[in-house]
C-alpha positions in Angstrom: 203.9 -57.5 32.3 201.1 -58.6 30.9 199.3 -57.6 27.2 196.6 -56.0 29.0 199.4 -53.3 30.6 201.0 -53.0 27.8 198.0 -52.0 26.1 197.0 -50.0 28.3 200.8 -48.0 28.6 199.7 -47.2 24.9 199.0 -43.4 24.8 196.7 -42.8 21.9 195.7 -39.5 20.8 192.1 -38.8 20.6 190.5 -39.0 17.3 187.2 -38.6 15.5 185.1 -41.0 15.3 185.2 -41.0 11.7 189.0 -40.9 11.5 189.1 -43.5 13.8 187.1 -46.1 11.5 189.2 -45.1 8.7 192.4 -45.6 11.3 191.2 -49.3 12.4 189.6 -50.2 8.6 193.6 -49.4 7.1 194.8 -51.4 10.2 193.9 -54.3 8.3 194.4 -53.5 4.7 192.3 -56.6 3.3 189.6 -55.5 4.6 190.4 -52.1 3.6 190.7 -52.9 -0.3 187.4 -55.2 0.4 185.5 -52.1 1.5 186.5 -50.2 -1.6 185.5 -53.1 -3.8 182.2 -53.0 -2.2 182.0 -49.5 -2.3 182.5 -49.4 -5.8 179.5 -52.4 -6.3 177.0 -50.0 -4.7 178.1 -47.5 -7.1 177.1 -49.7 -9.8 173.9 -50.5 -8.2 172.8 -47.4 -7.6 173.9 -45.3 -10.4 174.8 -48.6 -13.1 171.0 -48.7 -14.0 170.5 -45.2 -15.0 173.1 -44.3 -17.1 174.2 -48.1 -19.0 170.9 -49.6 -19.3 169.8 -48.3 -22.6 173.8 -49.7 -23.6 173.4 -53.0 -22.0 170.3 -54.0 -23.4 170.9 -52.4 -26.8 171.7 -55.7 -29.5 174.6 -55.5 -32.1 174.6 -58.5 -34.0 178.1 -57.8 -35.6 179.6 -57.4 -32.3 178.3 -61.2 -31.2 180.9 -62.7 -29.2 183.4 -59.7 -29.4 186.6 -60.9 -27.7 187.5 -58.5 -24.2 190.4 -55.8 -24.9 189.6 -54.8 -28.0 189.9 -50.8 -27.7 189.0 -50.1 -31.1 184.9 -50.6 -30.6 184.7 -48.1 -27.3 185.3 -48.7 -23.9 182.4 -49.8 -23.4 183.8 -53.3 -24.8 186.5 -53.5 -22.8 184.8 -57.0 -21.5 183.6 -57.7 -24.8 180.6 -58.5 -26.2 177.6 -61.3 -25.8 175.8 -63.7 -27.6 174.0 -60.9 -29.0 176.4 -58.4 -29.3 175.9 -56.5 -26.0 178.5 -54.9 -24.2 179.6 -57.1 -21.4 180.8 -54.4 -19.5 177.6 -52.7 -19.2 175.6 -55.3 -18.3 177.6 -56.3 -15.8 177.3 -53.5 -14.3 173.6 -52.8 -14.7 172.7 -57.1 -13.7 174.6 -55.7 -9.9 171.5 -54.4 -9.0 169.4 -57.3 -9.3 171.9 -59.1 -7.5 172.3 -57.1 -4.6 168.9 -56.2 -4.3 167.7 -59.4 -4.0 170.7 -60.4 -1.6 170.0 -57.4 0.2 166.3 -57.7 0.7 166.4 -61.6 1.3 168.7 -60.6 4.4 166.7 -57.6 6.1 163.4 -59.6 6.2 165.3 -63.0 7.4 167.3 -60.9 10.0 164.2 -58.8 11.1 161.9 -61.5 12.0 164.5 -64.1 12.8 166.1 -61.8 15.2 162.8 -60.6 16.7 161.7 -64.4 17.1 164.5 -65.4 18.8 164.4 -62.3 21.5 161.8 -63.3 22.3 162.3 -67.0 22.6 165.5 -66.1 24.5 163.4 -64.2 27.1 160.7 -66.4 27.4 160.7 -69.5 30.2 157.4 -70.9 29.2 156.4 -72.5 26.4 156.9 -70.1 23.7 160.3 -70.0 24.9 159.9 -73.9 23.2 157.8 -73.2 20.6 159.5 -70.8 18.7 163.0 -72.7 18.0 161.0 -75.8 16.6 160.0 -73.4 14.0 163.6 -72.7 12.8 164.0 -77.0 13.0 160.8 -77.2 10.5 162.4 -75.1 8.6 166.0 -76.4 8.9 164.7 -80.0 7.8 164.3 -78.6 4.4 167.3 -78.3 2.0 167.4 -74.8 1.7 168.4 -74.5 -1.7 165.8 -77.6 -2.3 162.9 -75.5 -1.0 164.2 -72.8 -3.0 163.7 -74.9 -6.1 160.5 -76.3 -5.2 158.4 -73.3 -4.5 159.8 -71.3 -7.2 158.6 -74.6 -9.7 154.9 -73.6 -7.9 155.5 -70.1 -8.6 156.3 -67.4 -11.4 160.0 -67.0 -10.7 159.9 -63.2 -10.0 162.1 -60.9 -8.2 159.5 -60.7 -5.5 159.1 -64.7 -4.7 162.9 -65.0 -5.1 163.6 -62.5 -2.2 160.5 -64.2 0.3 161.8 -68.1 -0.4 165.5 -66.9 0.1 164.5 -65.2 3.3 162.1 -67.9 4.5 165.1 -70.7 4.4 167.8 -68.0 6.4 165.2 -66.9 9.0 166.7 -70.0 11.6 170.3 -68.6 10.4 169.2 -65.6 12.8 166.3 -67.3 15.2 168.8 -69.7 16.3 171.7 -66.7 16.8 169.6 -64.7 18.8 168.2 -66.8 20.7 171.6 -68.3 22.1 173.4 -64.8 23.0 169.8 -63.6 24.4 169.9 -66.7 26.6 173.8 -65.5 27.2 173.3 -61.9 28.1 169.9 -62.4 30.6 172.4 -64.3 32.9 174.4 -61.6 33.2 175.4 -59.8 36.6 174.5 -56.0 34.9 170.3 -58.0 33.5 170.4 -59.0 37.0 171.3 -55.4 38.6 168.7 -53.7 36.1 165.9 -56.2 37.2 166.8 -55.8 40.4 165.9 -52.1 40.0 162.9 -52.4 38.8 163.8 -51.7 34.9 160.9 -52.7 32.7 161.5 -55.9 30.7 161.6 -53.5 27.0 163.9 -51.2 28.7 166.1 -54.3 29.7 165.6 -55.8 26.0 166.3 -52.1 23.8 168.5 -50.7 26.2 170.9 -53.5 27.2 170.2 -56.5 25.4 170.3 -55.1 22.0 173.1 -53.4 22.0 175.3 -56.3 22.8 173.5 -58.5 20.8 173.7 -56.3 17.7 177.0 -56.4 16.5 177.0 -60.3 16.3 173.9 -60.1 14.0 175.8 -57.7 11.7 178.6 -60.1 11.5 176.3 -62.9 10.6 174.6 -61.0 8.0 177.2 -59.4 6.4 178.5 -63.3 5.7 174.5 -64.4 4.9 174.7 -61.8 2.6 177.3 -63.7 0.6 176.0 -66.8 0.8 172.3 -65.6 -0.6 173.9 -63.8 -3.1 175.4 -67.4 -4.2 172.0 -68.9 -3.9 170.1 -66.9 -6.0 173.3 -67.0 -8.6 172.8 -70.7 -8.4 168.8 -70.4 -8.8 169.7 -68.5 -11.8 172.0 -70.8 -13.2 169.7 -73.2 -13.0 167.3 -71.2 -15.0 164.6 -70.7 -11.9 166.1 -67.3 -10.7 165.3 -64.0 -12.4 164.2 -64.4 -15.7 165.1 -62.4 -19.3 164.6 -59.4 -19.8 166.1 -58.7 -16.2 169.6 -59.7 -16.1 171.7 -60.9 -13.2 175.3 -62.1 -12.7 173.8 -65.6 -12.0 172.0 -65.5 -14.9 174.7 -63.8 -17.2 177.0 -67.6 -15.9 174.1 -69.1 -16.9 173.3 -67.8 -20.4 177.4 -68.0 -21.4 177.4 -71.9 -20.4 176.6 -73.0 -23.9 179.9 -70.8 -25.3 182.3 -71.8 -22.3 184.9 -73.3 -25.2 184.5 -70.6 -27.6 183.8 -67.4 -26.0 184.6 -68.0 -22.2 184.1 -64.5 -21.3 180.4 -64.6 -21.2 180.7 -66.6 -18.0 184.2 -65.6 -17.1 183.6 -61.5 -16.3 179.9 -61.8 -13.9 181.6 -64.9 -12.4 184.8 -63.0 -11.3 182.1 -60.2 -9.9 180.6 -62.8 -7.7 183.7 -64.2 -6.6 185.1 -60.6 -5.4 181.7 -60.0 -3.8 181.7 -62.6 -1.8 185.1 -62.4 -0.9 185.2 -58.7 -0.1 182.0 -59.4 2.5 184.0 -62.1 3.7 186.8 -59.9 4.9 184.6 -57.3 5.8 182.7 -59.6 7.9 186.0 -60.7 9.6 186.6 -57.2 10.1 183.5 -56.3 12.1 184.2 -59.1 14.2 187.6 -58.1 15.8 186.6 -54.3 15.5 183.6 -54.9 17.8 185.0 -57.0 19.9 186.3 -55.1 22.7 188.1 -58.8 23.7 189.7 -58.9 20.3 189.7 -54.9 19.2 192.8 -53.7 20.5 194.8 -55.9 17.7 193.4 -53.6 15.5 194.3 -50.7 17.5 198.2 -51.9 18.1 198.2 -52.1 14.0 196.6 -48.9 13.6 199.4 -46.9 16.4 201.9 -48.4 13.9 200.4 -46.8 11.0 200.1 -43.3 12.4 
């Protein structure tokens, strides 16, 4: 008997769909814990802010270099302290925004208009069908990282700029992805049957195209996510990223370099926080790929009539 039989012998109770995501998420436990790391990051971003910033901003030169675990200045030094006496806990916390934000906005703009230009590059046979991937190779000859540097040298290194040259050098990331399932999908026996009935070409694009072609672009940017989350930490190391008084974990590396042998936990802590971010998107991203898969899903599903 084949896997597909057996799969299909497998009587499984209707669910919600809300207790079915939870069912397939705890199917792959990884994944699972990811989620609730990144759950508790957009916590931080959204309330972190508000309630620590006075704390993380607020100087205590006797507390300068205040070694982690030390319970008798407050939680609020549980990481301890900075060059200038600031809890590290807090600004950790508070420099998440900043880094998502700009991760966050860098991948909407690149995905919208990467995305949109390669649609309609992948239903185009004339010439714009050819014109509009050479724009992704202009900007693919650049270094992206390199460009990053240069224009920000031109410019004032604000949050702003940071988020436009970060999405400028990912735009092919999506042109390119686009583009080759659009080309994929329009040879397909249902595109053919819709044209064939006289379906408009936007009806063919937002009603059929897009949903196929959607879950691929999530996956992509849910792992584009973490790699512009590491370029702007890098553009901040490098001291061309956000600048003081705004704080970000790149930054927070950058400014604990100098004290690496004597107070390692100025780097240490919003290093850790990157590395667990990008980590947790990476399994997430893994995730979305089986779950939407139809191909690939019922792995999940197998592991999820175990659990239950």
């Amino acid at each position: 008997m084949s896997v597909s039989e057996n799969i299909s012998t497998i009587e499984t109770p209707k669910k919600g769909k809300i207790k079915t995501f939870f069912s397939l998420l705890w199917s792959d436990q990884f994944a699972f814990f990811a989620a609730v790391f990144l759950i508790l990051v957009l916590t931080s971003v959204i309330f972190g802010p508000m309630l620590l910033d006075y704390d993380a901003g607020r100087q205590n030169l006797r507390g300068r270099n205040a070694a982690p675990f030390d319970f008798t200045r407050g939680w609020m030094w549980f990481l301890g302290g900075d060059q200038l006496g600031r809890p590290l806990l807090a600004r950790v916390l508070v420099a998440a925004q900043n880094t998502i934000f700009v991760a966050g906005g860098a991948v909407m703009i690149s995905m919208t208009i990467g995305s949109v230009l390669g649609v309609i590059a992948g239903n185009s046979r004339g010439r714009l069908g050819q014109f509009i991937p050479r724009i992704a190779d202009v900007i693919m000859s650049f270094p992206s990282l390199l460009l990053a540097v240069i224009v920000l040298y031109m410019l004032e290194p604000s949050v702003s700029n940071i988020i436009i040259v970060l999405a400028i050098t990912r735009i092919p990331v999506y042109l390119r992805t686009a583009r080759a399932e659009i080309l994929e999908i329009r040879e397909r026996m249902f595109i053919q049957a819709a044209i064939v009935m006289g379906a408009s070409k936007f009806r063919i694009i937002f009603r059929h195209m897009m949903p196929m072609l959607l879950p691929t672009l999530l996956t992509v940017a849910t792992l584009d996510f973490a790699f512009v989350m590491l370029a702007e930490s890098s553009l901040s190391f490098l001291g061309i990223g956000i600048q003081p008084p705004d704080i970000t974990w790149g930054l927070m590396v950058s400014q604990g370099r100098p004290y690496l042998t004597t107070a390692w936990w100025l780097s240490f802590w919003p290093g850790l926080a990157i590395i667990f971010t990008t980590l947790s998107l990476n399994l997430i991203s893994n995730w979305i790929r089986i779950a939407l898969d139809p191909q690939q899903r019922w792995r999940l599903e197998i592991e999820s009539k175990k659990n239950d």
